[in-house]
TORKOL-4160 file (C-alpha; in steps of 0.2 Angstrom, whole numbers, padded with zeros to 4 digits, m for minus):
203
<pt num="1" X="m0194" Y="m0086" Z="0287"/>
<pt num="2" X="m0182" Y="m0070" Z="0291"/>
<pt num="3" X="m0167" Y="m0080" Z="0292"/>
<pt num="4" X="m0172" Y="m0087" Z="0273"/>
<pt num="5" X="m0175" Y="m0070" Z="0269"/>
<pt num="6" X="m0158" Y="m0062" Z="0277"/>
<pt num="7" X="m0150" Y="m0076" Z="0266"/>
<pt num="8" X="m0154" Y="m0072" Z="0252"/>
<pt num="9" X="m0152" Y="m0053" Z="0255"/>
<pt num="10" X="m0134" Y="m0058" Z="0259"/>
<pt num="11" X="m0131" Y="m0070" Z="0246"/>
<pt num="12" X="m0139" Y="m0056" Z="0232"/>
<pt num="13" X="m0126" Y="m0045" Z="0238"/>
<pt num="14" X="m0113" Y="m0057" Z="0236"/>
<pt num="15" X="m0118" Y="m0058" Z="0218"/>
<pt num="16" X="m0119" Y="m0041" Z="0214"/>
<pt num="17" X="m0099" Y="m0038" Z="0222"/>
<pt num="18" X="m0094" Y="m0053" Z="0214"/>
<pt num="19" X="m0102" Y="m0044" Z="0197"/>
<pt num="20" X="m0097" Y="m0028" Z="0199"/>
<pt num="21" X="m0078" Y="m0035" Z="0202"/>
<pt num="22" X="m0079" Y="m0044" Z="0186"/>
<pt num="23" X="m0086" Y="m0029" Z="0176"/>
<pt num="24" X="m0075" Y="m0016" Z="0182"/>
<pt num="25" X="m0058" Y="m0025" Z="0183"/>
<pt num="26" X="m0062" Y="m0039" Z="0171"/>
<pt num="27" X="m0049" Y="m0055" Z="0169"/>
<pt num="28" X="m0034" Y="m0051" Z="0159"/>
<pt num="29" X="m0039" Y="m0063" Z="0142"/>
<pt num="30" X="m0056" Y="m0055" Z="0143"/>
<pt num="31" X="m0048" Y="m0039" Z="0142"/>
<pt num="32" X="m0035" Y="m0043" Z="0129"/>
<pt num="33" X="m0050" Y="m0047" Z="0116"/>
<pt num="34" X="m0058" Y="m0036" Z="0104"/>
<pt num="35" X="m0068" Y="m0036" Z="0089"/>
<pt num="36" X="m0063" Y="m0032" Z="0072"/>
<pt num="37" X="m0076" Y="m0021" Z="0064"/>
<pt num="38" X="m0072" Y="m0026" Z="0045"/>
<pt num="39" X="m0072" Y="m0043" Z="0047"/>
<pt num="40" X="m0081" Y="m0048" Z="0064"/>
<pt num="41" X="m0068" Y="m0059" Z="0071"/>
<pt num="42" X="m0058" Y="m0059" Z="0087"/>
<pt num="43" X="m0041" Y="m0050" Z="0088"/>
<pt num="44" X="m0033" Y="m0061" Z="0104"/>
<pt num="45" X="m0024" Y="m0048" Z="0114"/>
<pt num="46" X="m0018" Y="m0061" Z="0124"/>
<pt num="47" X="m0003" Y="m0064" Z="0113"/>
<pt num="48" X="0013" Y="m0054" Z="0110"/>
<pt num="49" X="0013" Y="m0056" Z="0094"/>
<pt num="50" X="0001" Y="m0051" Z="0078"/>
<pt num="51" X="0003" Y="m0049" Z="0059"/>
<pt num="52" X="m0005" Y="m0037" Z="0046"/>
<pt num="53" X="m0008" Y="m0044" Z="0028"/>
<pt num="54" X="0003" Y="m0034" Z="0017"/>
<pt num="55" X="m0007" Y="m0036" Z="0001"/>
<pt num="56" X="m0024" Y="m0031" Z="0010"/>
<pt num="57" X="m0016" Y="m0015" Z="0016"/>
<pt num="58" X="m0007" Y="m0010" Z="0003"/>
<pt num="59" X="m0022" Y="m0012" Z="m0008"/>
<pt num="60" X="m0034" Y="m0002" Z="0001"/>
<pt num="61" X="m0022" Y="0009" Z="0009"/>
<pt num="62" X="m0027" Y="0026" Z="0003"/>
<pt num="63" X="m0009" Y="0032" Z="0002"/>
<pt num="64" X="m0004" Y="0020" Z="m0008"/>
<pt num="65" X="m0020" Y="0021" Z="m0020"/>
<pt num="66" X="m0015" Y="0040" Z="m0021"/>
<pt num="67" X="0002" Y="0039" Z="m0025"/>
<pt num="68" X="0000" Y="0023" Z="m0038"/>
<pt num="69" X="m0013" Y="0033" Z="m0047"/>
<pt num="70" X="m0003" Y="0048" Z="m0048"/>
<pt num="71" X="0012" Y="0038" Z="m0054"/>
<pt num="72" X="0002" Y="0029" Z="m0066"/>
<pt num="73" X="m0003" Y="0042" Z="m0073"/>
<pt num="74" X="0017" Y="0050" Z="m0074"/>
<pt num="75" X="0019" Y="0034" Z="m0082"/>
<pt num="76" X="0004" Y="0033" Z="m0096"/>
<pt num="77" X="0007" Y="0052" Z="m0102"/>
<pt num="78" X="0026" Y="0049" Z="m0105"/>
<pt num="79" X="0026" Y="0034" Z="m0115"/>
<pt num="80" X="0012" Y="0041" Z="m0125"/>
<pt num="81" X="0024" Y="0056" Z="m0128"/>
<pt num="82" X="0039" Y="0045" Z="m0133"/>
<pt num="83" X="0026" Y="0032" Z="m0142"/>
<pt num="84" X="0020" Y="0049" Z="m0151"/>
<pt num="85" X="0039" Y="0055" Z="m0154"/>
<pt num="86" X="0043" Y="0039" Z="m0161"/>
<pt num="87" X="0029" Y="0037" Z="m0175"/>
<pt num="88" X="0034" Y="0053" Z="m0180"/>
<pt num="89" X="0054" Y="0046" Z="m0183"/>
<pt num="90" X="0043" Y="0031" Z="m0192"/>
<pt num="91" X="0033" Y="0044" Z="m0205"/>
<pt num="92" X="0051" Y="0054" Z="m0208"/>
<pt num="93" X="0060" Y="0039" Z="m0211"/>
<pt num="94" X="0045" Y="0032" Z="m0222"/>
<pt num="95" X="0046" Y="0048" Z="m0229"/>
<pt num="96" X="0063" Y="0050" Z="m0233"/>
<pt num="97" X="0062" Y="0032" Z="m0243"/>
<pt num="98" X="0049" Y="0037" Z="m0254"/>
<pt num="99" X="0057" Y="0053" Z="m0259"/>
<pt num="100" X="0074" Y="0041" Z="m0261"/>
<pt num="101" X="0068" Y="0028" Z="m0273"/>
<pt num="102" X="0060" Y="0042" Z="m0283"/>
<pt num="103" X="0077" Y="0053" Z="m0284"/>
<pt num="104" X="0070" Y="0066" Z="m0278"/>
<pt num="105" X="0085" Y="0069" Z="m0269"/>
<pt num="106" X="0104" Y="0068" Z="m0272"/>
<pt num="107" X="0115" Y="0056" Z="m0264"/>
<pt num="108" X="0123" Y="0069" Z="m0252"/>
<pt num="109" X="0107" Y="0073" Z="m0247"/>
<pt num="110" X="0101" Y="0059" Z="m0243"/>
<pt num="111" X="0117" Y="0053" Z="m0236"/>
<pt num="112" X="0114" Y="0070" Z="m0222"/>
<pt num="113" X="0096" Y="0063" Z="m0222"/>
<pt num="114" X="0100" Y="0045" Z="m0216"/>
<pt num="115" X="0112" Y="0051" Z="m0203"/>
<pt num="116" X="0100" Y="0065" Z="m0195"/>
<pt num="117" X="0088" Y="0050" Z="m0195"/>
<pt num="118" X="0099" Y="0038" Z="m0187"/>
<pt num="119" X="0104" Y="0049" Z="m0174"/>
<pt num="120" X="0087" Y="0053" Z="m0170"/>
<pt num="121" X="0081" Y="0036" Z="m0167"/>
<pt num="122" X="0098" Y="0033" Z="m0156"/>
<pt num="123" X="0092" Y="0049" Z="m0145"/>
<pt num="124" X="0077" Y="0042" Z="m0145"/>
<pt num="125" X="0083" Y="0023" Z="m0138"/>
<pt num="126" X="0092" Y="0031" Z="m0125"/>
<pt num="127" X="0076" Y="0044" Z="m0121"/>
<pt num="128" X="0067" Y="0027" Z="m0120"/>
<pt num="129" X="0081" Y="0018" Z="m0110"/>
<pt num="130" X="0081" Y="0034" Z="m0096"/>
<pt num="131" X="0064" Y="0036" Z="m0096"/>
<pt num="132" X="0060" Y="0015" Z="m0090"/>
<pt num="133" X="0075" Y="0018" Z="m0077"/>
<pt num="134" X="0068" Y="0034" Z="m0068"/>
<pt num="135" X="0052" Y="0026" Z="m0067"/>
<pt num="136" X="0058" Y="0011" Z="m0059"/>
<pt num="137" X="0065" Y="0021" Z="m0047"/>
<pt num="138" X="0051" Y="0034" Z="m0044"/>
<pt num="139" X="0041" Y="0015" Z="m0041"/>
<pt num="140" X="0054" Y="0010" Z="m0028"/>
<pt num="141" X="0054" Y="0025" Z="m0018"/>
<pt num="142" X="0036" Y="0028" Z="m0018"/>
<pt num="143" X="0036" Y="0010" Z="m0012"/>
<pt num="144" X="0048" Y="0015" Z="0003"/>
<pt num="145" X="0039" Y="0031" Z="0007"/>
<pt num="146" X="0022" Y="0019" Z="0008"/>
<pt num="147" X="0030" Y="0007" Z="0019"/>
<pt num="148" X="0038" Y="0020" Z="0029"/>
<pt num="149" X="0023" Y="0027" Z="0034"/>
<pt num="150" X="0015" Y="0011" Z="0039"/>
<pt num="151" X="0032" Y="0008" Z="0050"/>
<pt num="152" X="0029" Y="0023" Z="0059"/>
<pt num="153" X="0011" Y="0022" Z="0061"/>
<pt num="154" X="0014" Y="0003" Z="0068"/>
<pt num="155" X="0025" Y="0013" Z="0081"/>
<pt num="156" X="0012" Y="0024" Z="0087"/>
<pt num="157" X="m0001" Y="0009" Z="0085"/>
<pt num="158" X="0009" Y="0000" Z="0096"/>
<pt num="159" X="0011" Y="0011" Z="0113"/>
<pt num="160" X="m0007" Y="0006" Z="0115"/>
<pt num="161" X="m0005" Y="m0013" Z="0111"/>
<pt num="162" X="0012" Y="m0018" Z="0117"/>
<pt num="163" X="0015" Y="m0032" Z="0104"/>
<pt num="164" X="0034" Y="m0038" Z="0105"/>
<pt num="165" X="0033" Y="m0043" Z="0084"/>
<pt num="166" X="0019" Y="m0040" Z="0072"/>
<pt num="167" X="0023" Y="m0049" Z="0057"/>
<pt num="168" X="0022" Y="m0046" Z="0038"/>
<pt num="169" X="0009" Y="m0058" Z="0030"/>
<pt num="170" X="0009" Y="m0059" Z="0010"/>
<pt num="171" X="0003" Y="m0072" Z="m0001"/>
<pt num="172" X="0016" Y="m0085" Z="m0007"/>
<pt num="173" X="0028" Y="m0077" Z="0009"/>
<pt num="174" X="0039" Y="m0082" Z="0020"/>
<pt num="175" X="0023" Y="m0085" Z="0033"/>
<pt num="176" X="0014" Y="m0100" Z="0029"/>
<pt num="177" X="0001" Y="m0101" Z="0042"/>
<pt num="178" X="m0005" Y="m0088" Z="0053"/>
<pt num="179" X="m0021" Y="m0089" Z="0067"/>
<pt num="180" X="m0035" Y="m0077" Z="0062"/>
<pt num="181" X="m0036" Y="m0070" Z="0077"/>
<pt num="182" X="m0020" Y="m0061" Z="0077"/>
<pt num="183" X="m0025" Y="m0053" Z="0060"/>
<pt num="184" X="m0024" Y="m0036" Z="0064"/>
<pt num="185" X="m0024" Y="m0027" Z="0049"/>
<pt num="186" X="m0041" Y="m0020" Z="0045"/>
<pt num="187" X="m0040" Y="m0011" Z="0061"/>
<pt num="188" X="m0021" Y="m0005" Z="0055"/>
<pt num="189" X="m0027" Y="0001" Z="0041"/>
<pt num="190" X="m0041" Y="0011" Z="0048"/>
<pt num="191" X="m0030" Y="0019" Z="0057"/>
<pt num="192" X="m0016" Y="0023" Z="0043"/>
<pt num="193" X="m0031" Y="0030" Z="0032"/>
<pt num="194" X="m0039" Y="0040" Z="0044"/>
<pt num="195" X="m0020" Y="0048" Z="0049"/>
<pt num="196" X="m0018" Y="0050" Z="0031"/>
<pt num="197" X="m0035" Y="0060" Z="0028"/>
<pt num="198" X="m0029" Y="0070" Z="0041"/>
<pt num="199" X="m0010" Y="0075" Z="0033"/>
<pt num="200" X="m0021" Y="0077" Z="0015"/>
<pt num="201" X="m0032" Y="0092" Z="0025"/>
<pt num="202" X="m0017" Y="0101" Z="0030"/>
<pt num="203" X="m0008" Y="0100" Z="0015"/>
């Protein structure tokens, strides 16, 4: 009976050693997985390699949503200014016609009329013309400074993860196919907005 009993007292302690090895070094796959709290699935830390869904991020990235609103905004109030500008040209030029047909102005005049006219709408081509080409560069350096920041957040993102390439993912892209797993982009973006809240408290 005793040496049943010293047994299982040496066999219990075997199973608690092996245990606490397990739990306090753990197996390096077993250590390489986590959870994703948006979505619920596995990130595989096993691997080298992740990608971040472009579309996702840049659609919930508070930076971007920030920064597309403002220029939205920029956009709306200046072509409503240059819509208003250009209605106004419409009612002078509207004007001008009806005075013409009833002579209520010589030919001189409305030759001087015509011509201020003319030149007004051509300022106003060109106003139109400048305006469409500054926005589409505001767009495409707000576009840079967006993925700047996630560049440089990936950087510090990644002295704690030690990925050798984490890959763009965007619908209709060059990556057809990519393992769920390695989706690590919620967990990106977290971190991007909550750096993000912190640079909007300071400024």
């Amino acid at each position: 009976m005793k040496k049943i009993s010293l047994w299982l007292n040496v066999a219990l302690i075997v199973a608690v050693a092996v245990l606490y090895f397990l739990y306090f070094t753990g197996n390096k796959s077993g250590s390489n997985v986590a959870i994703n709290e948006e979505t619920g699935e596995q990130i595989d830390r096993s691997y080298s390699i992740a990608y971040v869904n472009m579309d996702t991020l840049y659609s919930k990235y508070d930076m971007f949503t920030d920064m597309r609103d403002a220029y939205m905004q920029k956009r709306d109030e200046s072509q409503a200014e240059l819509q208003m500008k250009m209605s106004n040209l419409e009612k002078q030029a509207m004007d001008f016609q009806d005075k013409y047909s009833k002579g209520l102005m010589t030919r001189a005049k409305a030759q001087m009329v015509q011509q201020e006219l003319g030149q007004k709408e051509q300022e106003l081509y060109a106003t139109r013309d400048n305006l469409a080409m500054q926005l589409a560069e505001e767009e495409q350096v707000m576009n840079r400074q967006i993925l700047n920041s996630i560049l440089e957040y990936l950087k510090e993102y990644n002295k704690d993860h030690n990925y050798k390439y984490i890959l763009s993912s965007t619908f209709g892209g060059q990556v057809l196919y990519t393992d769920s797993s390695l989706n690590i982009t919620y967990e990106v973006l977290k971190g991007l907005n909550e750096k993000y809240a912190k640079e909007k408290e300071k400024n």
